[in-house]
KEDOLUM-280096 format. One record per residue: x, y, z of N, C-alpha, C, CB in turn; residue in three letters. Coordinates in steps of 0.1 Angstrom, whole numbers, padded with zeros to 4 digits, always signed. Glycine has a CB too. Layout:
BEGIN
XYZXYZXYZXYZALA;...
//
This chain:
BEGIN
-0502-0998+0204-0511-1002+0193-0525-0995+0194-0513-1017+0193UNK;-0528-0996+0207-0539-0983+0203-0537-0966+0208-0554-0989+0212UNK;-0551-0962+0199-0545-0948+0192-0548-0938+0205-0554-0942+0174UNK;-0545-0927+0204-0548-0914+0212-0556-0908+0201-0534-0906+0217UNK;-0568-0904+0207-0572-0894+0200-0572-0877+0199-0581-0897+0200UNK;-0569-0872+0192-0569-0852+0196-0584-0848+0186-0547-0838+0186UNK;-0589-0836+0191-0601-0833+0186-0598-0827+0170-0608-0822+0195UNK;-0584-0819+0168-0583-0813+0153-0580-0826+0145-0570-0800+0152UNK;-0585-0823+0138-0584-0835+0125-0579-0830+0113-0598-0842+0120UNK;-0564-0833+0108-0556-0825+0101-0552-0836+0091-0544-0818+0110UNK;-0542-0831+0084-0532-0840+0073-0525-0850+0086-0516-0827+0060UNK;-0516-0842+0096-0509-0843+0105-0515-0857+0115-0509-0829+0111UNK;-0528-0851+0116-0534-0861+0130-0538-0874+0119-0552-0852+0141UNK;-0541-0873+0109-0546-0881+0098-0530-0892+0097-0551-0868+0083UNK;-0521-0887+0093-0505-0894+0098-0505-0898+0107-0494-0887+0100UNK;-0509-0894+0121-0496-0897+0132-0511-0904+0140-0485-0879+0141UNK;-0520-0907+0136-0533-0915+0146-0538-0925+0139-0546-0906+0149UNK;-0539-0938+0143-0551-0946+0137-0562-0946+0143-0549-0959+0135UNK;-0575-0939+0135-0586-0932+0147-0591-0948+0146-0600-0915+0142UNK;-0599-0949+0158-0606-0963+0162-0621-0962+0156-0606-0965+0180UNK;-0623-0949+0163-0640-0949+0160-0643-0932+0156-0651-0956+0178UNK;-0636-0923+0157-0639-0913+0154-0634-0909+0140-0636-0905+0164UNK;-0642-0907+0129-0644-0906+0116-0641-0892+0112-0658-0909+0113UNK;-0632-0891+0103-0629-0875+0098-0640-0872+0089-0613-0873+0090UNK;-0641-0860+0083-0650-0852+0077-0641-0849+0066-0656-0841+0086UNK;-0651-0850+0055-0639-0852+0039-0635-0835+0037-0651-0860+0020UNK;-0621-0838+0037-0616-0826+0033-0616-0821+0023-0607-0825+0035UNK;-0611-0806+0024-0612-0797+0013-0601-0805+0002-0608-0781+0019UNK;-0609-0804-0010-0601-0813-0020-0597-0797-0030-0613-0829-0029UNK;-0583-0795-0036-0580-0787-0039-0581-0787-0059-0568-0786-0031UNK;-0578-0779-0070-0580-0779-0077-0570-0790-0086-0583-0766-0078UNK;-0561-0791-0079-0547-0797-0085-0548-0812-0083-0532-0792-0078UNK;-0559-0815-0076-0563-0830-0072-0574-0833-0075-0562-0834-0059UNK;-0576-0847-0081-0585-0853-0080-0587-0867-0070-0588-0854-0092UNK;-0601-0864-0060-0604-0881-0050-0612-0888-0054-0608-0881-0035UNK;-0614-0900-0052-0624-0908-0053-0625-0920-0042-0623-0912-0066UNK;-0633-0923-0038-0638-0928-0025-0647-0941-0028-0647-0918-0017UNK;-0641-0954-0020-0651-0966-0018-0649-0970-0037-0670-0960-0011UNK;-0636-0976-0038-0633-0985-0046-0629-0998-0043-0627-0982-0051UNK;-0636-1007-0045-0634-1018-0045-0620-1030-0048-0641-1018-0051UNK;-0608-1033-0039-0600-1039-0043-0596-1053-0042-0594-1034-0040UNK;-0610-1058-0036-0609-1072-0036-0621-1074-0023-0593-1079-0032UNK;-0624-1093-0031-0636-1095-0024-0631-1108-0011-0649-1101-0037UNK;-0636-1108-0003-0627-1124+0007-0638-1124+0013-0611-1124+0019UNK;-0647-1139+0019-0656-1141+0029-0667-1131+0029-0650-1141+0041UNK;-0671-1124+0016-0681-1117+0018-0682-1105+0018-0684-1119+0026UNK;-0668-1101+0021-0663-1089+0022-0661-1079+0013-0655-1091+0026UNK;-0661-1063+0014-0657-1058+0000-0649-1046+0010-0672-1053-0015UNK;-0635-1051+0003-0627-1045+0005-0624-1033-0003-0621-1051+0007UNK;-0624-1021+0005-0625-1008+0000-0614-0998+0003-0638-1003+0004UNK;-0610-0989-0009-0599-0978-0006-0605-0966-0013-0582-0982-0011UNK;-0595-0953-0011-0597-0943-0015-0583-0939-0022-0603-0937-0005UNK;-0583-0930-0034-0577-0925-0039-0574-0909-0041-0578-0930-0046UNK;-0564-0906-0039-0560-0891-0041-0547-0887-0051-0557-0886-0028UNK;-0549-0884-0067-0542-0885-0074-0540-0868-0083-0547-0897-0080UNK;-0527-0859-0084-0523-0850-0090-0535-0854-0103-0506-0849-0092UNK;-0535-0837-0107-0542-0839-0120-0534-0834-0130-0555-0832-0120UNK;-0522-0833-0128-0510-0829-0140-0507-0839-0143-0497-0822-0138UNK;-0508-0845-0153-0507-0852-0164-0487-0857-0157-0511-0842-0181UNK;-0486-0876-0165-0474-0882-0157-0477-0892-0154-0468-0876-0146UNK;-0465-0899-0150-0465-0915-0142-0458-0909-0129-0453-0931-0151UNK;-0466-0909-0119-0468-0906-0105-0462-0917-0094-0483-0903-0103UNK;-0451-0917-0086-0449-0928-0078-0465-0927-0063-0429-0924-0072UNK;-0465-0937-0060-0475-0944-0054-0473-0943-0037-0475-0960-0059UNK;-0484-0939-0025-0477-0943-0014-0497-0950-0008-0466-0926-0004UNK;-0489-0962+0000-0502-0963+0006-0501-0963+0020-0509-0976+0001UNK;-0513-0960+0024-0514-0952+0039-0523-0962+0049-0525-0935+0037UNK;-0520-0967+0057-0526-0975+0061-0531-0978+0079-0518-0984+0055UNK;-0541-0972+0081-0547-0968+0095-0546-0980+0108-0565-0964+0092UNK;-0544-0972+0120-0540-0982+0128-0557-0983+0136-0524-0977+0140UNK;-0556-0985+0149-0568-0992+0155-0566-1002+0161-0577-0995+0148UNK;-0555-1009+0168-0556-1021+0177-0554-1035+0169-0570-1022+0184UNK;-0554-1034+0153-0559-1046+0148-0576-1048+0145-0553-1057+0158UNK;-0579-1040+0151-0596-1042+0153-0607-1032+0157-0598-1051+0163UNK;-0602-1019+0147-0612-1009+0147-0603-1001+0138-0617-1003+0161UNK;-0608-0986+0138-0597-0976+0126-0606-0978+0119-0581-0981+0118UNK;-0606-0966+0108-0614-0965+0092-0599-0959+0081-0631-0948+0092UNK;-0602-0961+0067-0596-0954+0060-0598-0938+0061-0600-0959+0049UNK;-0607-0933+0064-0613-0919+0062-0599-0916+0070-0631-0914+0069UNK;-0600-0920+0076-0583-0909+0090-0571-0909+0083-0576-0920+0109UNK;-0573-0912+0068-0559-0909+0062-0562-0901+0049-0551-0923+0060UNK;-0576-0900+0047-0580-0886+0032-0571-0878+0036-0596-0876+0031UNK;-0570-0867+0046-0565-0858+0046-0551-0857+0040-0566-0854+0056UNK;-0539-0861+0048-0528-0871+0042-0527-0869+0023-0533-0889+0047UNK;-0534-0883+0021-0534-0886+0011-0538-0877-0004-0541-0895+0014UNK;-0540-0866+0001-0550-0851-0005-0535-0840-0005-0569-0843+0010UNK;-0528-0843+0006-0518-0836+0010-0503-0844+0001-0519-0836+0028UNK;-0505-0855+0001-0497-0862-0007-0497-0864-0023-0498-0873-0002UNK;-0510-0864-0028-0510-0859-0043-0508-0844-0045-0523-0862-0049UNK;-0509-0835-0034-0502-0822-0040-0493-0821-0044-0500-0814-0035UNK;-0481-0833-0037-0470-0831-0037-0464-0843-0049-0466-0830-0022UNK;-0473-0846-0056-0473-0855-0066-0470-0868-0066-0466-0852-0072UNK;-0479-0872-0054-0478-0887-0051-0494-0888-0056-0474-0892-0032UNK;-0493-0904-0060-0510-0908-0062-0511-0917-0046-0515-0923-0080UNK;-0520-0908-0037-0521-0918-0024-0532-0930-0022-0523-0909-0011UNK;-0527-0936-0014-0544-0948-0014-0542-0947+0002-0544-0971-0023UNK;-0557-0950+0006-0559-0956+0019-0570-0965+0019-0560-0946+0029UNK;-0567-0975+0026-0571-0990+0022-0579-0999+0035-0555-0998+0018UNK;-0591-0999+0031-0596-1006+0048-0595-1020+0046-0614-1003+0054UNK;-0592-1023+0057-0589-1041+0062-0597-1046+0065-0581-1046+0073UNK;-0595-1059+0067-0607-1069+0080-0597-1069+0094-0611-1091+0075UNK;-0611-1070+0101-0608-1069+0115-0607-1083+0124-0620-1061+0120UNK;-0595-1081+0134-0600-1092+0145-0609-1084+0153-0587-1099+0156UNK;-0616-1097+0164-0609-1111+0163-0619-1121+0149-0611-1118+0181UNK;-0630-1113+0147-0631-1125+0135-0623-1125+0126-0641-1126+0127UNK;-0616-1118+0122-0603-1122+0111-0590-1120+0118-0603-1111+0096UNK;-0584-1133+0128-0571-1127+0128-0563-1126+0121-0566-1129+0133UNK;-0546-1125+0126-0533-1129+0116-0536-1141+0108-0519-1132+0125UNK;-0529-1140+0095-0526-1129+0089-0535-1121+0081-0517-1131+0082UNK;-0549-1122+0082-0559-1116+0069-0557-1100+0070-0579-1120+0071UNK;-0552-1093+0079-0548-1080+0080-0537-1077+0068-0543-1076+0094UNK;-0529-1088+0066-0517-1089+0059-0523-1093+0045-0506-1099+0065UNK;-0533-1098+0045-0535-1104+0029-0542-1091+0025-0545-1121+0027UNK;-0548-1085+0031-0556-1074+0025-0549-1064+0023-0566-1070+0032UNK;-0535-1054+0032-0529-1047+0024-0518-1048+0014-0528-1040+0029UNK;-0516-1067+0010-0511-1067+0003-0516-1069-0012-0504-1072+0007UNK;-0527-1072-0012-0541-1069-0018-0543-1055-0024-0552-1071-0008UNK;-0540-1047-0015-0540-1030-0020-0528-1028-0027-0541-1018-0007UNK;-0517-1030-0026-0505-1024-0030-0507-1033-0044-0491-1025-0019UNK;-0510-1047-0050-0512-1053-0063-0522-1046-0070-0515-1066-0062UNK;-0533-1041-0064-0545-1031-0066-0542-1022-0075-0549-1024-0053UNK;-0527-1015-0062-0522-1001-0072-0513-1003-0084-0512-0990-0062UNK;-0505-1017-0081-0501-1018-0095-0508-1025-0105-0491-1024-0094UNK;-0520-1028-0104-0528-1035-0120-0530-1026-0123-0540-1043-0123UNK;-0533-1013-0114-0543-1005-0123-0533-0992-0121-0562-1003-0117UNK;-0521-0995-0127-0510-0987-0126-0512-0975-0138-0497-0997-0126UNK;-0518-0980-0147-0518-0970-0161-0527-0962-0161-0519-0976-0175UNK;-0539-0969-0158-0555-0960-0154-0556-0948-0144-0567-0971-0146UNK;-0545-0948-0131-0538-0938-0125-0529-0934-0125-0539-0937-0118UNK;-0522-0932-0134-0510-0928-0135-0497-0930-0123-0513-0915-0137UNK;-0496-0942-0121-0489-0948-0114-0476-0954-0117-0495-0954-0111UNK;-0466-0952-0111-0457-0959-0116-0452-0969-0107-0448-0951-0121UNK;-0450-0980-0114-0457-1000-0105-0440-0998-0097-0460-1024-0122UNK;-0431-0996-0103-0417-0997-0096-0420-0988-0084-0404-0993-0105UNK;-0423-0976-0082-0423-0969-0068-0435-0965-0059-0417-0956-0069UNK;-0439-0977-0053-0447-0975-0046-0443-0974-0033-0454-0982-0049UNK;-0450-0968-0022-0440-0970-0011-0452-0965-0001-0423-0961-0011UNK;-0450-0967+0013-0461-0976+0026-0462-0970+0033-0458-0987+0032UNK;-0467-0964+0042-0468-0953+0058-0481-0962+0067-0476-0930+0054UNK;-0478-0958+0078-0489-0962+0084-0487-0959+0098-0492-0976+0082UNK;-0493-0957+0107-0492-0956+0126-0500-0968+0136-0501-0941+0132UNK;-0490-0969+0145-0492-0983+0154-0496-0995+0145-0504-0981+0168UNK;-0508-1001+0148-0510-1018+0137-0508-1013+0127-0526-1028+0134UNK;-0512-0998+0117-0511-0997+0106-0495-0996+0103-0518-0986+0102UNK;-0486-0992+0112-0472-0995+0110-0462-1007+0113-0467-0987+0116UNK;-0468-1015+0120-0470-1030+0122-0467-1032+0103-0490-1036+0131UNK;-0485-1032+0100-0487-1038+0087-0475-1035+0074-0501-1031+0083UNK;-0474-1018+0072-0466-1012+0066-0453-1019+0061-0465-1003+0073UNK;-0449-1025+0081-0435-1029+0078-0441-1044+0075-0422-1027+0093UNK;-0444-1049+0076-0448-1066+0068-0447-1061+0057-0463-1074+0070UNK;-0452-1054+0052-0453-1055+0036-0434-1051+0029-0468-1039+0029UNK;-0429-1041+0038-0418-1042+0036-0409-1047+0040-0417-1036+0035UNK;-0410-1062+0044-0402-1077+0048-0405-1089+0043-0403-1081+0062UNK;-0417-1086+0034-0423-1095+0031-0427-1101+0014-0432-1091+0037UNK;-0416-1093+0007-0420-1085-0006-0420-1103-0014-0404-1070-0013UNK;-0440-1106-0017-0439-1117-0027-0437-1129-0020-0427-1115-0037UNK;-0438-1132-0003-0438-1142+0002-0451-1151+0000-0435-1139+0015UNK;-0454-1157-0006-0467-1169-0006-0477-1170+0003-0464-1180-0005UNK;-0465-1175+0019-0478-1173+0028-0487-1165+0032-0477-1175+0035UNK;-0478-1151+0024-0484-1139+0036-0494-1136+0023-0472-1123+0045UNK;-0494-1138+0010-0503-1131-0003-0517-1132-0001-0501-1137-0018UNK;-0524-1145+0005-0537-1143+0003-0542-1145-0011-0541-1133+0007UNK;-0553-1146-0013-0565-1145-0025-0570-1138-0036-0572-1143-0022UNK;-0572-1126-0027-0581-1116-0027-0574-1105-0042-0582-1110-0010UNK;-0582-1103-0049-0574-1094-0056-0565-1088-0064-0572-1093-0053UNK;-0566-1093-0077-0554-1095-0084-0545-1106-0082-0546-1084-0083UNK;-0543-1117-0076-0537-1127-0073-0526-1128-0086-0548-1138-0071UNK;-0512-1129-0079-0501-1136-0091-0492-1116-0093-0515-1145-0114UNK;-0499-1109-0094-0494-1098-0091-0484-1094-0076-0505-1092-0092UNK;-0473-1085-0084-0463-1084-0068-0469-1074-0060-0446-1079-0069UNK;-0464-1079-0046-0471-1068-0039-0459-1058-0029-0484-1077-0030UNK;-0449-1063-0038-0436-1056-0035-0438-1042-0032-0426-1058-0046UNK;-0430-1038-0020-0427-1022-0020-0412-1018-0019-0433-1015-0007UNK;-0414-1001-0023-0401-0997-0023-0395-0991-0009-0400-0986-0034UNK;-0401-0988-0001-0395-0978+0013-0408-0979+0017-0388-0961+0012UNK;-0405-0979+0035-0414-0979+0044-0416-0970+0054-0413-0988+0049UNK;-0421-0961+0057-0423-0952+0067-0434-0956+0079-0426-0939+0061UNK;-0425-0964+0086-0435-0969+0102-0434-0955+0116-0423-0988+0112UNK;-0448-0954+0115-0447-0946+0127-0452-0956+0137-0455-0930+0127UNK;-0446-0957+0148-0445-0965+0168-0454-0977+0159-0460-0952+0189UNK;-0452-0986+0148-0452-1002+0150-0441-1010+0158-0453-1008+0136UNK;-0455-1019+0165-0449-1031+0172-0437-1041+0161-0464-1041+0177UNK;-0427-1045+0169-0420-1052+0155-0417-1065+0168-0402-1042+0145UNK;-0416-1066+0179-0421-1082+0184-0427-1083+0196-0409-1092+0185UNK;-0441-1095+0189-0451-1095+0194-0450-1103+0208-0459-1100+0185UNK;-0435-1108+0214-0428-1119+0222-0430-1113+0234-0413-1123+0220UNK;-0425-1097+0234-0422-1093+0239-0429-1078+0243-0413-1095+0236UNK;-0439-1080+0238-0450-1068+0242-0455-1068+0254-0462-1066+0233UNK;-0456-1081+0261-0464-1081+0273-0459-1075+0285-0467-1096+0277UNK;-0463-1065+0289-0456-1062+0303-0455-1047+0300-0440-1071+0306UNK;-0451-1050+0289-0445-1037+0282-0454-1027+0276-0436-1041+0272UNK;-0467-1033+0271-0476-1024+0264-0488-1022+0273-0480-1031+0251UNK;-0495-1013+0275-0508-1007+0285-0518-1019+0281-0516-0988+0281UNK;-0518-1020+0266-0531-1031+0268-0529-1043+0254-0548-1021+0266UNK;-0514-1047+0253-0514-1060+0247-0519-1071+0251-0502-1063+0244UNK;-0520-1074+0263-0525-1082+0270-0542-1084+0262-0524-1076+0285UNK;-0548-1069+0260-0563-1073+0260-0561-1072+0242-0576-1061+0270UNK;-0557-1069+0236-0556-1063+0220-0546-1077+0215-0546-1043+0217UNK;-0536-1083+0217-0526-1096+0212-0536-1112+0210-0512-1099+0225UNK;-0543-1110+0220-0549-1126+0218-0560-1125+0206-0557-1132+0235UNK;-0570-1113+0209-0579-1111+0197-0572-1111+0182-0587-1098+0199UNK;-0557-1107+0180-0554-1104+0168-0543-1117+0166-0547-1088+0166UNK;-0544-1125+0176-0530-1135+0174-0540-1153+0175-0513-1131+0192UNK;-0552-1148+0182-0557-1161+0185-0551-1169+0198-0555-1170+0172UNK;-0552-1158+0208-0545-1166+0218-0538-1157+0227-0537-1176+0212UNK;-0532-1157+0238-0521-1151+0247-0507-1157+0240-0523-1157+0265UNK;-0495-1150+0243-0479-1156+0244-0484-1173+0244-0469-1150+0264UNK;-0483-1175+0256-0485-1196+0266-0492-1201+0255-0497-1199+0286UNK;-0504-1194+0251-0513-1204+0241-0511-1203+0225-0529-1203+0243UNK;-0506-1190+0221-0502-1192+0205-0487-1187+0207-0513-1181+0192UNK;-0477-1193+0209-0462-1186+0211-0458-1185+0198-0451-1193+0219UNK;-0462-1196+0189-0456-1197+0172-0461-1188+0165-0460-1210+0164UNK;-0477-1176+0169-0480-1170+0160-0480-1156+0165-0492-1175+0154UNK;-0476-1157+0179-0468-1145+0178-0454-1143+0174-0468-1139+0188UNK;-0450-1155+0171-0434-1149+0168-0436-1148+0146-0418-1168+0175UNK;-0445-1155+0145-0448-1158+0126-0455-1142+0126-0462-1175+0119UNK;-0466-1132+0137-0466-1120+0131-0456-1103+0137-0480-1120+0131UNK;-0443-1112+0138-0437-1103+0147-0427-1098+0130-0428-1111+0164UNK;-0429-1083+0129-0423-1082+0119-0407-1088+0123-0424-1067+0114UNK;-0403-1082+0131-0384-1086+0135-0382-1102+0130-0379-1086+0155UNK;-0390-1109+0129-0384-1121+0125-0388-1124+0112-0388-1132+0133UNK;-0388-1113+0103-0390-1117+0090-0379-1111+0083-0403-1114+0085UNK;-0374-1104+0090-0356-1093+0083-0347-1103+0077-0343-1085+0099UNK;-0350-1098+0065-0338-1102+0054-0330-1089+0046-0345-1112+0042UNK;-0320-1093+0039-0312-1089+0035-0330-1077+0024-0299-1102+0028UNK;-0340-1089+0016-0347-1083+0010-0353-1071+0014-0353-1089+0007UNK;-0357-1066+0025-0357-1059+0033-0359-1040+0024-0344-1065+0042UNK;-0370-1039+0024-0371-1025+0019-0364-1012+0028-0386-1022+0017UNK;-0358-1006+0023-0357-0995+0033-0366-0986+0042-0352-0988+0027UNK;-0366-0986+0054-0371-0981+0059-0371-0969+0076-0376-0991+0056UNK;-0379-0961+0075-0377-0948+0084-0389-0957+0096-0384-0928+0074UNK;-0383-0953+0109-0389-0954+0117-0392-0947+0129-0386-0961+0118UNK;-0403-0940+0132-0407-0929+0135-0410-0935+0152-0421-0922+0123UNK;-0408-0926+0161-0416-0936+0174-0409-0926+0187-0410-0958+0174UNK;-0418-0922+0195-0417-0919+0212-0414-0927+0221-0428-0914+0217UNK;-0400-0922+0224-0396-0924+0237-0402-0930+0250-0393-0916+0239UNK;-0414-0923+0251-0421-0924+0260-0432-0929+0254-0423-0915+0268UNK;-0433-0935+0248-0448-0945+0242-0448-0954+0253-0447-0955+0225UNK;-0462-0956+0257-0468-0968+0264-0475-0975+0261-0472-0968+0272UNK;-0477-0980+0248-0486-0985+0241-0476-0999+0232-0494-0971+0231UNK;-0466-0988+0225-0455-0999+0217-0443-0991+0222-0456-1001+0197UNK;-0433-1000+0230-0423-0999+0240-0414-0991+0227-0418-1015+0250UNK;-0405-0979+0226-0397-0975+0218-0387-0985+0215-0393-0964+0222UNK;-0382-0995+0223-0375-1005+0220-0378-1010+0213-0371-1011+0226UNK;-0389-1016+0205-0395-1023+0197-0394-1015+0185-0407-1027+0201UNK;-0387-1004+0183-0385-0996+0168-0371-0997+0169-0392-0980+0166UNK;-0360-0996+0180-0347-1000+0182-0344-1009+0178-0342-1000+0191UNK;-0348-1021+0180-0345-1034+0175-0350-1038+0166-0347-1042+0180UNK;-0356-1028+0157-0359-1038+0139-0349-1028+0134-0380-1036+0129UNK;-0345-1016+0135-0337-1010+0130-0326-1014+0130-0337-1002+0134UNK;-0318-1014+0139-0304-1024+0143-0307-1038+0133-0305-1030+0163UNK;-0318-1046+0135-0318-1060+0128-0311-1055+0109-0338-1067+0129UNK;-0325-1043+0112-0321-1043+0097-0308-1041+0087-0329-1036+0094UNK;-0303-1028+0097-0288-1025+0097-0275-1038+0095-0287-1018+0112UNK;-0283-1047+0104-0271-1055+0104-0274-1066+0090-0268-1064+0120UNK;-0280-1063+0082-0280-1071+0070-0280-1063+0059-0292-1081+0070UNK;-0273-1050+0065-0271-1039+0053-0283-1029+0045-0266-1048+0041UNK;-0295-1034+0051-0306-1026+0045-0308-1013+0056-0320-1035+0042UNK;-0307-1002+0045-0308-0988+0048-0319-0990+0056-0309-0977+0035UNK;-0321-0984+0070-0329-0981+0080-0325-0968+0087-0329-0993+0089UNK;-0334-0961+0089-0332-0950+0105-0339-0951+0113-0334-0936+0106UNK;-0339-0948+0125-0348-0949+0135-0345-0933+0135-0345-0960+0149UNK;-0358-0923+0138-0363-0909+0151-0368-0913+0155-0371-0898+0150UNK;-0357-0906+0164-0369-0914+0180-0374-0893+0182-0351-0927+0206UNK;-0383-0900+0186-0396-0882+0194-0390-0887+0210-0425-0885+0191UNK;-0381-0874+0209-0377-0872+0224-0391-0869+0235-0367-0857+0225UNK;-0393-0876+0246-0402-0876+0253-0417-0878+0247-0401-0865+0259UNK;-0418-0881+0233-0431-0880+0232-0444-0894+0232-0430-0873+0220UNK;-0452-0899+0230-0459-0910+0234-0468-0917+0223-0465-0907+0245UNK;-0476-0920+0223-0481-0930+0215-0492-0917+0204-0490-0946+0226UNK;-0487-0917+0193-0493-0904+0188-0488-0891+0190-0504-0903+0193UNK;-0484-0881+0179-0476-0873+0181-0487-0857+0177-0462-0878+0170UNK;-0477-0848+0185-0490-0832+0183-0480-0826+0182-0503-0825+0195UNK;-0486-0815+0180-0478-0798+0179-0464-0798+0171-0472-0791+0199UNK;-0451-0800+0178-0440-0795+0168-0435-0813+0167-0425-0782+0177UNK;-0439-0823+0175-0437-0838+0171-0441-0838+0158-0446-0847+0179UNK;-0453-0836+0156-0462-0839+0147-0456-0831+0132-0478-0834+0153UNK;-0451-0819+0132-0444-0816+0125-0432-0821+0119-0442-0808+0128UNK;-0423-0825+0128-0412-0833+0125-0416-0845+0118-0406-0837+0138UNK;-0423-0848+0126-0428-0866+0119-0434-0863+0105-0443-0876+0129UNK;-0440-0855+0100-0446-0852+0087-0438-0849+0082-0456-0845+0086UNK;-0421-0839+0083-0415-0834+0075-0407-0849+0069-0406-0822+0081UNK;-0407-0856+0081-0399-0868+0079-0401-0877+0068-0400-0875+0090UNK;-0413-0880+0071-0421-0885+0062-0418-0881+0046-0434-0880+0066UNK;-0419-0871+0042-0422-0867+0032-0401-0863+0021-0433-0853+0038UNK;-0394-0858+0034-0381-0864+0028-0377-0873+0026-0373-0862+0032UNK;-0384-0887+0033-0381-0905+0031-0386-0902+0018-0392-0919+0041UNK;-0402-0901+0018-0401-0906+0005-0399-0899-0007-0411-0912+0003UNK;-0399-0887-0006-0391-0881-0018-0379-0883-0026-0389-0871-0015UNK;-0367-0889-0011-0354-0889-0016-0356-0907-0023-0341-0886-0002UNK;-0365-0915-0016-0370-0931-0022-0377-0930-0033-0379-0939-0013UNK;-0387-0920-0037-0400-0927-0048-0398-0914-0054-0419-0931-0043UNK;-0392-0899-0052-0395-0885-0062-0380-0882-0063-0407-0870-0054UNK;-0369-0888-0063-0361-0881-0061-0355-0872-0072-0355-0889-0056UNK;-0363-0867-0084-0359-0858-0093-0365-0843-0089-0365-0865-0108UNK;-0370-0844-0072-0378-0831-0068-0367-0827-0059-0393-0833-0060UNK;
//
């Protein structure tokens, strides 16, 4: 769950990192795109919850992907996914990336009400960006792939909607691309370098003192048949979120018939570089092509 950082700051590192505290520098924005930064998608406790947009300027109803940065549960910015999202409207996606509230003053689930908050976001204002509300679809790394996969187990559940934001709107997705999210929180201890110090701030407690709310934010126990399809991206050697914890939502999901893959990154670890990082980005981009563009 928490991130590795590398000094180049790419489309790539922008994918495969949820930066904590180190802030990307706004990329070169090309002629075929238009961005816009620090929109407002809902208000909660004070709060003003903010995303960014990166949308083709060729004219169309554009399927949707939202990008959603990791950090522990409790640090990360949107900015670590412009790049991405700049790289993804080239390719004729309208991208968003969407900042959250943080534990431990906001734990589970306000992380969950807020990007489901963003994805109703992208469908109200589906016409004004040329969006099309049926294909939207979700990426994210470590908590941000955590989140990602909630939203795609979760499609329209009550408890998890929240407030904030378009309220009464679905916040349904089509396909999920999780890179190394935790999928149960039961079973991270021992297993992760620092769930111990990062689970109680985001769960309200250790395992012994909240056991019910780590199992209510463990994606694996929300697998149903409803279950969006989804790619799961994740190193072998991760020490952060045990690779078994992407084995076993995959398998779950499988066994209720919803299309899942697991890649596993031979030897690689929490955050991916060089020819990883390639893979994982090609990956990426065939999920959702063959899910949200498949006339490309």
């Amino acid at each position: 769950m928490k991130p590795i950082f590398f000094l180049r700051v790419s489309a790539l590192a922008c994918l495969l990192l949820g930066s904590a505290s180190l802030k990307a520098a706004d990329p070169a924005v090309p002629s075929s795109v238009s961005f816009e930064k620090e929109i407002e998608y809902g208000t909660v406790d004070g709060q003003h919850l903010l995303l960014n947009v990166a949308k083709p300027l060729k004219a169309g109803i554009h399927p949707a992907v939202l990008c959603i940065h990791g950090g522990g549960f409790r640090a990360g910015n949107r900015e670590s996914y412009n790049a991405l999202c700049i790289k993804l409207a080239e390719h004729g996606y309208v991208a968003i990336t969407a900042s959250y509230r943080f534990a431990p003053k906001y734990p589970f689930p306000a992380a969950v009400y807020d990007v489901k908050a963003a994805v109703r976001w992208a469908r109200s204002h589906a016409k004004e960006n040329g969006i099309d509300p049926e294909r939207i679809g979700v990426t994210g790394g470590s908590a941000g792939g955590h989140l990602a996969q909630f939203l795609g187990l979760t499609p329209d559940f009550p408890q998890f909607e929240g407030s904030s934001g378009n309220p009464g709107v679905s916040s349904k997705v089509s396909c999920v691309v999780n890179f190394y999210g935790p999928s149960d929180f039961t079973k991270s201890y021992g297993k992760s370098v620092d769930a111990a110090e990062v689970l109680p701030l985001f769960l309200g407690g250790n395992l012994e003192e909240e056991p019910k709310r780590h199992i209510e934010a463990s994606p694996l126990y929300w697998v149903t048949p409803l279950a969006a399809p989804t790619l799961c991206v994740h190193g072998t050697m991760d020490n952060y979120v045990a690779f078994e914890q992407a084995d076993w939502l995959v398998d779950k999901l499988k066994a209720v018939k919803v299309e899942a893959t697991l890649l596993p990154m031979e030897g690689a670890m929490h955050g991916f570089k060089g020819e990883d990082a390639k893979k994982a980005e090609a990956a990426l981009f065939e999920f959702f092509d063959r899910h949200l563009h498949p006339e490309k």
